[in-house]
ZAMARLUM-546943 format. One record per residue (C-alpha): residue in one letter; residue number from 1; x, y, z. Coordinates in steps of 0.02 Angstrom, whole numbers, plus 50000, padded with zeros to 5 digits. Layout:
aa A; i NUM; x X; y Y; z Z .
...
***
This chain:
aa X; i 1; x 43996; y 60874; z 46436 .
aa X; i 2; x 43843; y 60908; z 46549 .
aa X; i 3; x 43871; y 60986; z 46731 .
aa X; i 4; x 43742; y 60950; z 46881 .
aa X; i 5; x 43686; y 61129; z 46929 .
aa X; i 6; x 43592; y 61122; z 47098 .
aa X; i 7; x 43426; y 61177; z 47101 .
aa X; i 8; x 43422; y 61352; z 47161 .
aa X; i 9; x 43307; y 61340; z 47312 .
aa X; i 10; x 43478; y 61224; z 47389 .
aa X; i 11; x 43583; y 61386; z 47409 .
aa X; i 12; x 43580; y 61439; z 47589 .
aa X; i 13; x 43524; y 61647; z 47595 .
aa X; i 14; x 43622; y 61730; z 47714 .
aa X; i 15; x 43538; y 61781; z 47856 .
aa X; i 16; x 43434; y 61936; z 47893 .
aa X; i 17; x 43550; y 62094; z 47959 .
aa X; i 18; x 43448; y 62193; z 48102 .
aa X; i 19; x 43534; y 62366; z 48010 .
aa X; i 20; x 43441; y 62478; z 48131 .
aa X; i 21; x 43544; y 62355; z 48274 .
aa X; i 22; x 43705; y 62316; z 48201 .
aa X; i 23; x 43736; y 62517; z 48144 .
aa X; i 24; x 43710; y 62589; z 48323 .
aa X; i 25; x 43871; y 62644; z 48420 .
aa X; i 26; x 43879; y 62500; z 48538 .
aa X; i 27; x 43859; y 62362; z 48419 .
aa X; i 28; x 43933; y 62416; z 48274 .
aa X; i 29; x 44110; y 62358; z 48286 .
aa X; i 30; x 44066; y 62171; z 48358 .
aa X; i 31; x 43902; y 62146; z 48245 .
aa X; i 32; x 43993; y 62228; z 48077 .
aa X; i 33; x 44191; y 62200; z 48106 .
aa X; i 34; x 44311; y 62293; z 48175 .
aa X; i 35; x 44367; y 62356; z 47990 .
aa X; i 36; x 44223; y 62491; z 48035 .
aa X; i 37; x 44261; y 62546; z 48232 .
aa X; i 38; x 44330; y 62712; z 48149 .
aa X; i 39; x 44166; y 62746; z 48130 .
aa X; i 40; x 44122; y 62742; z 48331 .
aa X; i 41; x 44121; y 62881; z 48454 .
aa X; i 42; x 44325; y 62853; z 48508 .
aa X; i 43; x 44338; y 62886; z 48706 .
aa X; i 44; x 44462; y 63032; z 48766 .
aa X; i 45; x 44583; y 62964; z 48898 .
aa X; i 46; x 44667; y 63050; z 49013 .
aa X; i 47; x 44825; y 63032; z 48939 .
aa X; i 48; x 44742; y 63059; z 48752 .
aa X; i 49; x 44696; y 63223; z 48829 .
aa X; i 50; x 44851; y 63291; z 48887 .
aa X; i 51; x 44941; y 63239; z 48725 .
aa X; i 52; x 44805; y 63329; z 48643 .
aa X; i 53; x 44839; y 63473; z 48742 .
aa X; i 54; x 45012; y 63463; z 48697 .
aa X; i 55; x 44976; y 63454; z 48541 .
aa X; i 56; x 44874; y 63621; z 48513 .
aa X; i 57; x 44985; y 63717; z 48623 .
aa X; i 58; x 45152; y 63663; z 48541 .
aa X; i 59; x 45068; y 63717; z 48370 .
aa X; i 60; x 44991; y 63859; z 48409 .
aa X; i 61; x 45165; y 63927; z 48478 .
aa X; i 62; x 45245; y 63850; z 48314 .
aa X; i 63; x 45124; y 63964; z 48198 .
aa X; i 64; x 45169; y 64121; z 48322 .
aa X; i 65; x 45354; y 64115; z 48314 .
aa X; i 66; x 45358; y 64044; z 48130 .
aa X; i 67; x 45266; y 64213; z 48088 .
aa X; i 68; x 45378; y 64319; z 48240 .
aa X; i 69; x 45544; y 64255; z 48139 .
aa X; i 70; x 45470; y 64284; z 47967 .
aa X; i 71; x 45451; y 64475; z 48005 .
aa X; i 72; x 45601; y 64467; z 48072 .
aa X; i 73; x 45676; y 64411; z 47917 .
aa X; i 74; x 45711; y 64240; z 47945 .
aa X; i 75; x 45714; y 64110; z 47811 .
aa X; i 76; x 45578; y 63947; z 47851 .
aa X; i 77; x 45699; y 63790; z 47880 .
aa X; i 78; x 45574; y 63666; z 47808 .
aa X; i 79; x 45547; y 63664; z 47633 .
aa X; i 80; x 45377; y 63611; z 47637 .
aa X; i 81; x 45330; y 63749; z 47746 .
aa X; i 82; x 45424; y 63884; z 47655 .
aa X; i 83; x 45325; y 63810; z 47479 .
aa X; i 84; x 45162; y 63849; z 47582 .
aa X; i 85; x 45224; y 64022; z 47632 .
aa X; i 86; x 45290; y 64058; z 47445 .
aa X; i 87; x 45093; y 64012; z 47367 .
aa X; i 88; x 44969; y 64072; z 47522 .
aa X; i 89; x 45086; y 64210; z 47625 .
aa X; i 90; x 45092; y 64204; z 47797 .
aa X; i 91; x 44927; y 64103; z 47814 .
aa X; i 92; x 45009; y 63945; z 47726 .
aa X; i 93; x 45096; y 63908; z 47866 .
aa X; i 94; x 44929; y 63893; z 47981 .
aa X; i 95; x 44855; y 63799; z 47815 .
aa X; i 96; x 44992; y 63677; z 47836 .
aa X; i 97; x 44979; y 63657; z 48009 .
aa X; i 98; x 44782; y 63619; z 48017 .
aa X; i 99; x 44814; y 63503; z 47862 .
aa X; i 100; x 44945; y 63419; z 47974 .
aa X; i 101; x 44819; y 63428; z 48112 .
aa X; i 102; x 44682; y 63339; z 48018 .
aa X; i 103; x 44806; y 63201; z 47978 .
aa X; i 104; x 44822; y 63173; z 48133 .
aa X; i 105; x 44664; y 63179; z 48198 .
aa X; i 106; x 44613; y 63042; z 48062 .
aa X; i 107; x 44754; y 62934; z 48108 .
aa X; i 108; x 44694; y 62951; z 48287 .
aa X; i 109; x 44514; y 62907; z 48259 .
aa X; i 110; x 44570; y 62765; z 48121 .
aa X; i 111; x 44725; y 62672; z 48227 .
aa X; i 112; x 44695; y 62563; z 48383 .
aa X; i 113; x 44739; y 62658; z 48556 .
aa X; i 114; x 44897; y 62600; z 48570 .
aa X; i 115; x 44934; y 62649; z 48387 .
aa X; i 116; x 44845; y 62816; z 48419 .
aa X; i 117; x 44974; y 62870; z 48553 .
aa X; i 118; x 45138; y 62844; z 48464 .
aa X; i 119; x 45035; y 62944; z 48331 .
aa X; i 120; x 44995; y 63087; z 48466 .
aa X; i 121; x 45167; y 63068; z 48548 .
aa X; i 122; x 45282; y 63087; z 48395 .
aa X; i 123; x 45182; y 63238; z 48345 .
aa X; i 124; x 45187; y 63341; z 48506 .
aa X; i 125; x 45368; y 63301; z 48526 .
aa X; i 126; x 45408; y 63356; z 48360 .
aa X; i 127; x 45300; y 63521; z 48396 .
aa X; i 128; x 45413; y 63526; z 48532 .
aa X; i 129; x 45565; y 63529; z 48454 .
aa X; i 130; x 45528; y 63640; z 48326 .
aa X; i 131; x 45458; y 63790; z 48430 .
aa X; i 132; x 45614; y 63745; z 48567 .
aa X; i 133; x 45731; y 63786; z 48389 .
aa X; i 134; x 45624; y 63934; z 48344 .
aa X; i 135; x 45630; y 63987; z 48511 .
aa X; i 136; x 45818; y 63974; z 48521 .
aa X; i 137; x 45845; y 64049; z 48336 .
aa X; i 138; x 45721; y 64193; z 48406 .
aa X; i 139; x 45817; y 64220; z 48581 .
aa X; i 140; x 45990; y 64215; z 48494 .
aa X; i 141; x 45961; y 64372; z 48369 .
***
């Protein structure tokens, strides 16, 4: 059975991207899609910031009293943390922590704002938690 086939010249090209426009920080987002706003410069609100802070703090002080107890003789609570200490020594648990960091930090630049700060918030209140234990398990020996 014979098909029509339109001649080729009927297809309609798609039109001419400006790349030089559509890739710079302002535009990218509205002229590509918002699939790609990952890729933009995200802006550091105020509360962003202190969550940040937060953040930082609550692990750095996690990483101190982590080591404090293991020299003390403590045993790490969390498995995963104790498998990093077992392979990489005392380092392994500041190589989990920035890995955990860089999560993070991805989800934050990847996930809308609102997204972003139940991302921030979760983590810096489970920092919280766990050097507020450590410091308890530390004061109570």
């Amino acid at each position: 059975m014979y098909r029509y086939h339109a001649p080729v010249d009927r297809f309609i090209s798609p039109p001419a991207v400006d790349w030089a426009r559509a890739v710079s920080a302002d535009t990218l987002p509205e002229a590509v899609g918002s699939k790609w706003a990952w890729m933009v410069e995200r802006h550091l609100s105020l509360s962003h910031a202190v969550l940040w802070s937060v953040v930082i703090l609550a692990s750095m002080f996690d990483i101190v009293t982590t080591i404090v107890g293991l020299g003390l003789g403590l045993r790490e609570g969390n498995a995963v943390a104790r498998a990093f200490i077992t392979t990489y020594g005392a380092p392994g648990i500041g190589l989990l922590k920035f890995s955990a960091l860089v999560v993070v930090v991805l989800l934050w630049a990847a996930l809308p704002d609102r997204y972003a700060t139940i991302v921030l918030s979760v983590f810096a209140w489970v920092s919280l938690l766990v050097v507020a234990a450590n410091a308890v398990t530390l004061a109570t020996l």
